[in-house]
C-alpha positions, 0 to 999 in steps of 0.5 A: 736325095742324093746317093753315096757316090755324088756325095763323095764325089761333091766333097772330093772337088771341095777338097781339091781332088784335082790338086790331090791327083796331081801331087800323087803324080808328082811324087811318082815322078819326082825322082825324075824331075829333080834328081835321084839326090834330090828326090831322096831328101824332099817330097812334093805334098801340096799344090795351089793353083800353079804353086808347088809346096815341098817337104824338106830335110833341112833348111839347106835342101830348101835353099838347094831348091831355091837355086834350082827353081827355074830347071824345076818348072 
């Protein structure tokens, strides 16, 4: 029989805690990775293997992003 804390910790890594950790730290500094303007308008919420998932205002921050992907990475 397992015990509480080896539970949580076996569905934390199936539910990718790992990748959980990262996008709290990337939101803690997103401000600094992309820009005060930027930052105020998209919010960085997933993380698959090397692939970054960002909410954003609009379709136009989107594109903005796009544009600036490479200065991003």
């Amino acid at each position: 029989m397992k015990n509480i804390r080896d539970l949580v910790g076996d569905v934390l890594r199936e539910e990718g805690a790992e990748e959980i950790e990262a996008v709290v730290l990337l939101r803690e500094a997103w401000a600094d990775i992309v820009g005060e303007k930027k930052a105020s308008k998209t919010t960085p919420y997933k993380l698959e293997g090397n692939l970054l998932y960002v909410r954003v205002e609009s379709h136009v921050w989107a594109q903005e992003l796009h544009y600036d992907v490479e200065g991003i990475k």
